[in-house]
C-alpha positions in Angstrom: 114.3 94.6 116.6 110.4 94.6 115.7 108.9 95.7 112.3 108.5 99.4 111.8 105.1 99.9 109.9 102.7 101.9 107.9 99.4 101.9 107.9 97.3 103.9 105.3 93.6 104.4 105.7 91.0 107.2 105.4 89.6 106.1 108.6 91.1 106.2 111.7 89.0 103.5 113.1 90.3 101.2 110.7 94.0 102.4 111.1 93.3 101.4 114.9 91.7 97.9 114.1 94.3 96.9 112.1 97.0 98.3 115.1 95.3 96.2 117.7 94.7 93.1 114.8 99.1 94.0 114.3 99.8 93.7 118.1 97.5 90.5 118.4 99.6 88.8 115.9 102.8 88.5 118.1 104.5 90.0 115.7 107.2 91.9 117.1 106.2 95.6 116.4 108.7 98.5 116.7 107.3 101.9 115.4 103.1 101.8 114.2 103.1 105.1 112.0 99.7 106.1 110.7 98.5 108.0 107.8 95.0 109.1 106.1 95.9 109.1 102.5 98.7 108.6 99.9 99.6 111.8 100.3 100.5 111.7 104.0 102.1 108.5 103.6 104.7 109.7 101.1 105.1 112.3 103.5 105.7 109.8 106.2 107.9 107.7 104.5 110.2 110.4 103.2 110.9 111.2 107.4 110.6 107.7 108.7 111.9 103.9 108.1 109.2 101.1 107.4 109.6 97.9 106.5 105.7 97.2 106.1 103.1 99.0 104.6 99.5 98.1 104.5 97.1 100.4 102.8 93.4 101.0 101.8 92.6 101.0 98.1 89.7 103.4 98.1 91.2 106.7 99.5 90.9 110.5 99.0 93.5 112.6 97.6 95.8 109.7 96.8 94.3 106.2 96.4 96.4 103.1 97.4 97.1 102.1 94.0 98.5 105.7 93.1 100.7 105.0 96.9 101.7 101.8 95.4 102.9 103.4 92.1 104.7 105.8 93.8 106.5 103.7 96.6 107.5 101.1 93.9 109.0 104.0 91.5 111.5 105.3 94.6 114.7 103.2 94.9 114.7 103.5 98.6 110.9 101.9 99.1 110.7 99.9 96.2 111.8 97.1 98.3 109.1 97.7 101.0 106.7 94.8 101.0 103.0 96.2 100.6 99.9 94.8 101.3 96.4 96.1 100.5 93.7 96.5 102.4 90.3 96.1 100.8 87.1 96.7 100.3 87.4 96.6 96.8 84.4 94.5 95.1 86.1 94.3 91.9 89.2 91.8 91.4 90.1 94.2 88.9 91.9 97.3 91.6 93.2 94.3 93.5 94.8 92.8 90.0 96.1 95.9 89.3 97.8 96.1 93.1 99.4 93.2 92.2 100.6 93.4 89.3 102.2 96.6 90.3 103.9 94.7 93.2 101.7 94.4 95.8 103.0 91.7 98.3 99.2 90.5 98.7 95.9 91.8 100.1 93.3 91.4 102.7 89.5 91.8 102.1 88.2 94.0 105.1 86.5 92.5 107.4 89.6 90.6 108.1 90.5 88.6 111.4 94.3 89.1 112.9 94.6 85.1 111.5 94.2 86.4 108.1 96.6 89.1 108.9 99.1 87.2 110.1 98.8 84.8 107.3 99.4 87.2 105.1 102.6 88.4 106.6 103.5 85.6 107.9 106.1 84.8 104.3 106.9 88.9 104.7 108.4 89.7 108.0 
């Protein structure tokens, strides 16, 4: 059975790196769902199961941190490890991720070894 996951970006050329970075992994993948904001992730969530999520700080409408918030206040995703995905220059956003339960983060650019190493203690 592979991991079901979420990934959360503004950009869809990101959300398609970080699919091909995923795949070249060897993690075993089941269902890659995509989503361009907070917003669409909730929405994606509330119809779909996931197991990972890794999302962008920096986003329109609903930011990661804001996802984050939300995901950890729901007692049916609260146990779904997240990781962020960053650009953020300041330690502070990511320091916040964490300390709202963040499983980790990545800085972008990132390699699939540093992806993997990150997940590597999740899945």
């Amino acid at each position: 059975m592979g991991l079901d996951v979420l990934i959360v970006d503004d950009s869809a050329a990101i959300r398609k790196i970080l699919h091909r970075v995923l795949i070249q992994t060897d993690i075993p993948l089941g269902t890659v769902l995509e989503a361009g904001d907070g917003v669409e992730a909730i929405e994606r969530l509330k119809r779909s199961k996931v197991d990972l999520v890794l999302s962008d700080i920096n986003m329109p409408n609903m930011d990661g941190i804001q996802l984050l918030t939300h995901i950890r206040e729901n007692p049916n995703w609260k146990s779904i490890p997240v990781v962020m995905i960053t650009t953020e220059g300041s330690q502070q956003k990511v320091l916040e991720a964490v300390d709202l339960g963040a499983a980790g983060y990545v800085r972008k650019p990132f390699t699939a070894d540093q992806i993997k190493e990150k997940l590597a203690g999740l899945v």
